[in-house]
C-alpha positions as CSV (number, residue, x, y, z in Angstrom):
1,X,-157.0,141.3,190.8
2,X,-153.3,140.7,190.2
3,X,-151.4,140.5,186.8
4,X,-147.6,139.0,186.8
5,X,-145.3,139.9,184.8
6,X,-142.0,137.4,185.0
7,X,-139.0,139.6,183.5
8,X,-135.7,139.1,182.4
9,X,-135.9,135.8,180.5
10,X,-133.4,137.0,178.6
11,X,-130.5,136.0,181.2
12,X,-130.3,132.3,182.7
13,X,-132.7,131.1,185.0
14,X,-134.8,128.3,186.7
15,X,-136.9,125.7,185.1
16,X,-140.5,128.0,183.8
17,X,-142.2,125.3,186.2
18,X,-140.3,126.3,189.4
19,X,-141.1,129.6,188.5
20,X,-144.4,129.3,188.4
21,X,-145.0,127.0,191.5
22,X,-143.3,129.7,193.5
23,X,-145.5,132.2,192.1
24,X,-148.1,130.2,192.9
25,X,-147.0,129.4,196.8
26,X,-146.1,133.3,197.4
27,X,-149.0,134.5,195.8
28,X,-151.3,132.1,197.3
29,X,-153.5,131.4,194.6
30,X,-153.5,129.8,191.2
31,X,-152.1,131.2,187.9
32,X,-153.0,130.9,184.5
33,X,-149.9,131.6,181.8
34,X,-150.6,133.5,179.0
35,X,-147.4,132.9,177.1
36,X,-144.5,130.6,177.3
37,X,-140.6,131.5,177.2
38,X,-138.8,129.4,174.5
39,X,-135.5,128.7,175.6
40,X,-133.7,130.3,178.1
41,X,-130.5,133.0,179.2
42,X,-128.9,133.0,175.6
43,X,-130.9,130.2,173.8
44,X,-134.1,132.4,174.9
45,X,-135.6,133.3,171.2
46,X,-138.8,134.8,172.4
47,X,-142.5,134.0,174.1
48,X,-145.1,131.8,172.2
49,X,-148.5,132.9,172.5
50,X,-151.0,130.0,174.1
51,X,-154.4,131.7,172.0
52,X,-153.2,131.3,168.6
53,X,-149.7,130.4,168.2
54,X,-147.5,132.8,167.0
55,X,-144.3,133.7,168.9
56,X,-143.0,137.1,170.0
57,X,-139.4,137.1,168.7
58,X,-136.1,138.2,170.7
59,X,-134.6,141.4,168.6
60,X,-131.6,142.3,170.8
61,X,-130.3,146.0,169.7
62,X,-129.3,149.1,171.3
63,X,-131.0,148.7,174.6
64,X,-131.6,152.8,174.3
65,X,-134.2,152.4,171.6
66,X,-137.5,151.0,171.3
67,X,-137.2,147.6,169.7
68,X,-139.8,147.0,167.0
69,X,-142.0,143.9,167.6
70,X,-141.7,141.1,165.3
71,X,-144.0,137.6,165.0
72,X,-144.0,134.4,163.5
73,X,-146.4,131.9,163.5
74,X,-145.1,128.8,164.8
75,X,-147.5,126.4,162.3
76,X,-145.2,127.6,159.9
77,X,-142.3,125.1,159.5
78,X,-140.4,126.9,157.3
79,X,-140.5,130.1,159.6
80,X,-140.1,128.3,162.8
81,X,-137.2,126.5,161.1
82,X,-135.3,129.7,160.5
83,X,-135.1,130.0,164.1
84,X,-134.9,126.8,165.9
85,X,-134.0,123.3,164.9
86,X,-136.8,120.7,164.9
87,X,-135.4,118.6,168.6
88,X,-135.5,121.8,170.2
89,X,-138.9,122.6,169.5
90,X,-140.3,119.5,169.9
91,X,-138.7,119.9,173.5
92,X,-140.2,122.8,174.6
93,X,-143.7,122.2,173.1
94,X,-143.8,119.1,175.5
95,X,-142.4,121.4,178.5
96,X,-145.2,123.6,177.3
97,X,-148.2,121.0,177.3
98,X,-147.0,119.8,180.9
99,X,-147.7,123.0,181.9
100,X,-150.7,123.7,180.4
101,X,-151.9,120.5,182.3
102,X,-150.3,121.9,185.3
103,X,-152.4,124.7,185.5
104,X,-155.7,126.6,185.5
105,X,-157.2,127.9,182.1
106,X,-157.5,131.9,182.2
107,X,-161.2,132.6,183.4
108,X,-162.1,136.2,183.8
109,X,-164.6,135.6,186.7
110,X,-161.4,133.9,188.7
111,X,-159.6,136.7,188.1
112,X,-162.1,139.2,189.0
113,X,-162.3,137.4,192.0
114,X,-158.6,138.2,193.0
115,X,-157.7,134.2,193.0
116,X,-156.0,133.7,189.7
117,X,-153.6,135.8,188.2
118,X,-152.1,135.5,184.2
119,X,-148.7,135.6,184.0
120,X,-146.7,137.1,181.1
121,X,-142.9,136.2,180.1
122,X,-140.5,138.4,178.7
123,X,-137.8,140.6,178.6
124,X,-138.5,144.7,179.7
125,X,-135.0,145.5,178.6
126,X,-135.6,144.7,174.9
127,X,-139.3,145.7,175.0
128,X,-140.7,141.7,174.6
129,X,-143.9,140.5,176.1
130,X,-144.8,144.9,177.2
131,X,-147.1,145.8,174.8
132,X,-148.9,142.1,175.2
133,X,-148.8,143.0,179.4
134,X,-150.4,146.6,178.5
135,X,-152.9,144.9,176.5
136,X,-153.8,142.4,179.2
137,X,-154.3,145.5,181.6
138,X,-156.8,146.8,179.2
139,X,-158.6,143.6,178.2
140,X,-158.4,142.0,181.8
141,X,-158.5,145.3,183.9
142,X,-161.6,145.6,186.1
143,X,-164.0,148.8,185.1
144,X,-163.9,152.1,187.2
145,X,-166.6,151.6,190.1
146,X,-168.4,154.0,191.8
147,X,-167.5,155.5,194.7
148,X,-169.1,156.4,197.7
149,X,-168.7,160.0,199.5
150,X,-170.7,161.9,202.4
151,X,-173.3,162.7,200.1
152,X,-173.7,160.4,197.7
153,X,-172.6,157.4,195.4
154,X,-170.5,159.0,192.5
155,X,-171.0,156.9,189.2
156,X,-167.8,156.7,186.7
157,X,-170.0,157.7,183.8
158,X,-171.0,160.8,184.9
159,X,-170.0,164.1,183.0
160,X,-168.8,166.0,185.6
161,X,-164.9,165.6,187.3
162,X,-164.6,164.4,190.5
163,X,-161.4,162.4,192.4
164,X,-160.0,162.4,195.5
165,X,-156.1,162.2,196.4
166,X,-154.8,158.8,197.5
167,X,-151.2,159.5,197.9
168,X,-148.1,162.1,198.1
169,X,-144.9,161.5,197.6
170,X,-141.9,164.3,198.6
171,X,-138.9,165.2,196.7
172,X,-139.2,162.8,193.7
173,X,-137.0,165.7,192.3
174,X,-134.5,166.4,194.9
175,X,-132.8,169.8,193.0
176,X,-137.0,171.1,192.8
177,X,-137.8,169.8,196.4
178,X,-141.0,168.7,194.8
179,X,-144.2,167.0,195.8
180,X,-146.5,165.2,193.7
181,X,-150.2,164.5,194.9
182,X,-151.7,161.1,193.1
183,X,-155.0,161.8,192.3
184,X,-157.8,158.9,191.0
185,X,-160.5,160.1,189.0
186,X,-163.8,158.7,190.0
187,X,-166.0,160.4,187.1
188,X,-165.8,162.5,184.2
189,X,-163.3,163.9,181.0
190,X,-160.6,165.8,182.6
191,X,-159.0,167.9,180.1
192,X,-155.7,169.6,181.4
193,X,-155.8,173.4,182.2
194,X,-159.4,172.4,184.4
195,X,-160.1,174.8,187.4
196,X,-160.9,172.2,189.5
197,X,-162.3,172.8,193.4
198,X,-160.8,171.8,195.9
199,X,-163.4,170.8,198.8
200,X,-161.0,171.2,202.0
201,X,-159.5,174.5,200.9
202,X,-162.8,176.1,199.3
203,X,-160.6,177.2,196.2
204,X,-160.3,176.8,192.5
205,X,-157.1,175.3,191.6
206,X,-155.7,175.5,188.2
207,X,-154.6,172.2,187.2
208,X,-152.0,173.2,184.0
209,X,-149.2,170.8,184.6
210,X,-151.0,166.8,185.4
211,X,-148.2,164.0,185.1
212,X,-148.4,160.5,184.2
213,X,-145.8,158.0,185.3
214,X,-144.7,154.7,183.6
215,X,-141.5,153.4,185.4
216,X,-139.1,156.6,185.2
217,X,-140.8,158.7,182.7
218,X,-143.2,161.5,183.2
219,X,-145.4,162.6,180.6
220,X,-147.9,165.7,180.9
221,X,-151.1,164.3,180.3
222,X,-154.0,166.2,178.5
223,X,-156.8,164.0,178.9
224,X,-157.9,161.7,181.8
225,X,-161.0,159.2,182.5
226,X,-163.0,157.7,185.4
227,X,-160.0,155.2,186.5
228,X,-157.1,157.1,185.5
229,X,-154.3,158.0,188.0
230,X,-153.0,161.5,187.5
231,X,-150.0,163.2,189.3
232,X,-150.2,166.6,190.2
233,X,-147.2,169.0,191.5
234,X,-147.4,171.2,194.2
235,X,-145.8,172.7,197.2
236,X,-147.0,170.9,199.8
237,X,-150.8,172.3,200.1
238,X,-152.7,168.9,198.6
239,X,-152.8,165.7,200.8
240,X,-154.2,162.4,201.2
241,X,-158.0,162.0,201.6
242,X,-158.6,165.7,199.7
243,X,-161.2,165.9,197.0
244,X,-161.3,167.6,193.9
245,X,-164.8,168.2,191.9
246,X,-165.7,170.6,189.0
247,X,-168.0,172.4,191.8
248,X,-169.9,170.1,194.2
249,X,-168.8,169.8,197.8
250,X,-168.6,166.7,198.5
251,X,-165.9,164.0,200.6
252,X,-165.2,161.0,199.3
253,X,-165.3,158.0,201.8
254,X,-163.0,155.3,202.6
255,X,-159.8,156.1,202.9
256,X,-158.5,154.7,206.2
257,X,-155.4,155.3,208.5
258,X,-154.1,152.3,210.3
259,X,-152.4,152.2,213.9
260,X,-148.6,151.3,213.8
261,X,-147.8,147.9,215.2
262,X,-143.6,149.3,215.9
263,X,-143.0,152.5,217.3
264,X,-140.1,154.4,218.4
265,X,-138.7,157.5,219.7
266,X,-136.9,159.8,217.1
267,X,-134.4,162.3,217.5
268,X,-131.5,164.0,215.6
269,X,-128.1,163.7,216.9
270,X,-127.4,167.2,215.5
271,X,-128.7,169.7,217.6
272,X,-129.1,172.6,214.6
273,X,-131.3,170.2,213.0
274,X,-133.8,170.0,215.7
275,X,-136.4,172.5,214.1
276,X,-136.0,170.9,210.2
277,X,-136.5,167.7,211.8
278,X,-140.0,168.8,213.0
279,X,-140.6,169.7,209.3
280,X,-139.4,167.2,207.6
281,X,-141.3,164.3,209.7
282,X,-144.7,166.1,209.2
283,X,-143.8,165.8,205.3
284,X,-142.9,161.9,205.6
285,X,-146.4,161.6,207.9
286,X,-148.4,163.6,205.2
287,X,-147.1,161.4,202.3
288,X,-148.1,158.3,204.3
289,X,-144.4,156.4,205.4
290,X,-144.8,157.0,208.7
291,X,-147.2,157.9,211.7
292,X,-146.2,160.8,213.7
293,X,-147.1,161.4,217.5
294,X,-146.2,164.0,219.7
295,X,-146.5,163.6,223.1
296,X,-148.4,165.9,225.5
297,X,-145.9,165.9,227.9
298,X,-142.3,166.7,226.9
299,X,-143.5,166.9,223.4
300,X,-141.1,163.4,222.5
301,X,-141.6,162.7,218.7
302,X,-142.9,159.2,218.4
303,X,-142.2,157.4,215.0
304,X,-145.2,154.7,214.1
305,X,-144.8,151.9,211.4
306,X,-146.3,148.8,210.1
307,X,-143.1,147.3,209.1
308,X,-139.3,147.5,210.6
309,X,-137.5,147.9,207.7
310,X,-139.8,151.3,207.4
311,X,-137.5,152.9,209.8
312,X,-134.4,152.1,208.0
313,X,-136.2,153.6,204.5
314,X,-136.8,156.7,206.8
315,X,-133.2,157.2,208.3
316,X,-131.8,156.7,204.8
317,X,-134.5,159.3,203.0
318,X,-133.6,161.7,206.0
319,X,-130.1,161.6,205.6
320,X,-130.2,161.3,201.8
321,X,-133.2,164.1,200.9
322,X,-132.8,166.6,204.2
323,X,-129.4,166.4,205.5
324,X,-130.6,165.0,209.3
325,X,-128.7,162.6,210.5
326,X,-131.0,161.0,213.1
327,X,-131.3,157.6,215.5
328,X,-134.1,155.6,217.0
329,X,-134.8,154.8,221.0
330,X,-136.9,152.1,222.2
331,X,-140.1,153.4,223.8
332,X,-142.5,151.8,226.7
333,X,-145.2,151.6,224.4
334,X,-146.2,149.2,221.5
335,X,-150.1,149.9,220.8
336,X,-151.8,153.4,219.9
337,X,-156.1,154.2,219.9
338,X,-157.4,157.3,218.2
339,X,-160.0,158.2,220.7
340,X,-163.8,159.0,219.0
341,X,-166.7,160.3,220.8
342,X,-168.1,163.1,222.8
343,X,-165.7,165.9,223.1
344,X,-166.3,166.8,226.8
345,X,-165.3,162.9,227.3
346,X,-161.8,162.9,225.2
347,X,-160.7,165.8,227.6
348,X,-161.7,164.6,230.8
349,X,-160.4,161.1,229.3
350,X,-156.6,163.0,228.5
351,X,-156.6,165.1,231.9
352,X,-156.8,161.5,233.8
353,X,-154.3,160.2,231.5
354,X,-152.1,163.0,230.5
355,X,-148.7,161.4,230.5
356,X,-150.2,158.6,227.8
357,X,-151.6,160.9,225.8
358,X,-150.2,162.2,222.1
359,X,-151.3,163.7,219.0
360,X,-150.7,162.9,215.0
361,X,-150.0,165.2,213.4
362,X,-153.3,166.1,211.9
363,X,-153.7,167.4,215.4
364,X,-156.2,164.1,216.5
365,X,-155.4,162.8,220.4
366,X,-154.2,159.2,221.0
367,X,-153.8,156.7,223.6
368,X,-150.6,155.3,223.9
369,X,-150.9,152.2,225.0
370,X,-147.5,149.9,227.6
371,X,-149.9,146.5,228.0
372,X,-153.0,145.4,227.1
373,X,-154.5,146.1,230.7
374,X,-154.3,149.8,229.8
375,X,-156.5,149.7,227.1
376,X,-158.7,147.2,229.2
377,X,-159.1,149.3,232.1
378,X,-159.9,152.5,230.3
379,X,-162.4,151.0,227.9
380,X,-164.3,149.6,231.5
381,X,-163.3,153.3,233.0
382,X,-165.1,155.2,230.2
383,X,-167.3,153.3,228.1
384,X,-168.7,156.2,226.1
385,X,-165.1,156.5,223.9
386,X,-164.1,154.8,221.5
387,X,-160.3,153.4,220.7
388,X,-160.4,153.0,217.7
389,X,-156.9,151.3,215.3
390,X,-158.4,152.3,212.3
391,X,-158.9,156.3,211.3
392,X,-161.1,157.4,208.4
393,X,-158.7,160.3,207.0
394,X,-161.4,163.2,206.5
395,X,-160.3,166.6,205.5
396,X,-162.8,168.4,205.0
């Protein structure tokens, strides 16, 4: 399900039906507004409310402080008078109905479905049309489902804690050097100061410092529920896929790792560097920005990514965050297979092809693959492996 929020009303822009239609085309599906902008850039007053009239009004102050919410109720003519003459409003209630005709009604079940989306107005910057979007995440938001590990399915309503990590990310403090593992709770009352155990490591962590983010600001948190997102700071020993339960040992499921469609060969044009390069690449590869390969032979690192632009997001945070300056060399290959199945198989497979053969750096082998009659030839040479483009992280 997706919610959009359209920002910065507040400043000029295009026609709220342009808007929209492009939402609609980028989106690719339909969307239903929830409020409507009157006015716009310096004749915007505020955002009238399509369930019962009333509109959100424009209080511009000290951007620094919290702007306290105030509504009118447009049936009111001598309150809607105070703020905008009769022609004008009369305008923009017509602009308003062609839209509504325009577009779908809200319907939950649409939404559910992931092919309609409500779209707020507003202005972030003066706090209009955010507590009406935080509501709508609460109101509209699905319910925490269960969630399916080795074992068992783990139900949301159950009274123990259980959650699994979905994401790192490094240095979001650069003078700490700090990492912060994202972990969703899939059941339970977490309370902060919980010993909680962590399956792959077989040890009781202490969890005394949980963060929650909203745009730039951290908050500790001392309670979380079945659907919360908590961040949790460490030094580098928690990382994607690991679970955390009050005692049961147990792996949650689903949690794949998908082969790069670009790769290329890294290096660092300063020599000193070398070894911190080595470290600094597993960290990106643990938080999930890249896919790391070393070769068998000549140990060349190999940098894998979905997108281009993922290489120039990793120069910049290498240069920015560690101090490496480093470039990127075109490579012979352009596909990679994780190789499942029989270990006896995987080794004869990588002594026949030694010089095609890598690891990640969760120390699994892969194929690197030049054209498509490599893969072609080895799946006919040894049909008991699999090459699979799709890992299921697991540490256990």
């Amino acid at each position: 399900p997706i919610i959009t929020f359209c920002n910065k009303m507040d400043r000029e822009s295009r026609e709220v039906i342009d808007i929209i239609d492009e939402i609609q085309e980028t989106l690719a599906l339909e969307v239903s507004p929830i409020n409507y902008p009157i006015g716009k850039g310096k004749d915007f007053i505020g955002c009238y409310e399509l369930s019962d009239g009333y509109i959100e009004l424009l209080i511009k102050q000290n951007k620094n402080i919290k702007n306290q919410i105030k509504f009118i109720n447009s049936k009111s003519n001598n309150q809607l008078s105070s703020i905008i003459n009769k022609e004008k409003w009369e305008q923009e209630f017509e602009n308003l109905n062609l839209i509504k005709s325009l577009t779908a009604e809200f319907n939950y079940n649409n939404f559910q479905d992931g092919v309609l989306s409500p779209i707020f107005f507003g202005s972030a910057i003066y706090s209009l049309g955010i507590k009406r979007l935080l509501k709508s995440v609460i109101d509209y938001g699905p319910y925490p489902k269960p969630r399916q590990s080795k074992k068992r399915l783990v139900k949301p309503d159950e009274k123990y804690v259980s959650g699994f990590i979905f994401k790192v990310q490094a240095n979001m403090d650069f003078r700490h050097r700090d990492r912060v593992a994202f972990l969703r709770i899939c059941s339970g009352k977490f309370k902060r100061g919980m010993k909680l155990y962590h399956v792959r490591s077989r040890k009781f962590v202490t969890i005394s410092n949980p963060i929650l983010f909203l745009a730039k600001d951290r908050n500790i948190v001392d309670e979380a529920w079945a659907g919360d997102i908590i961040g949790i700071p460490n030094h580098g020993q928690f990382m994607i896929g690991d679970t955390f339960t009050e005692s049961e040992n147990i792996k949650f499921l689903g949690i794949p790792s998908f082969a790069p469609e670009i790769m290329k060969k890294i290096t660092t044009t300063d020599p000193l560097k070398s070894k911190h390069l080595n470290k600094s690449l597993i960290q990106f590869a643990e938080e999930g920005l890249i896919k790391l390969f070393k070769t068998n032979v000549g140990d060349t690192k190999i940098i894998g990514v979905i997108g281009i632009l993922q290489f120039d997001v990793l120069k910049h945070r290498m240069e920015s965050e560690y101090n490496i300056p480093v470039k990127f060399e075109e490579i012979q290959y352009n596909k990679v297979r994780w190789l499942i199945g029989d270990n006896n198989n995987i080794e004869k497979f990588v002594e026949t092809n030694s010089n095609q053969i890598a690891k990640d750096h969760e120390n699994d082998y892969v194929y690197l693959i030049r054209i498509n009659w490599d893969l072609e030839k080895s799946i006919r040479d040894f049909p008991s492996i699999k090459f699979n483009n799709v890992k299921e992280i697991n540490n256990s």
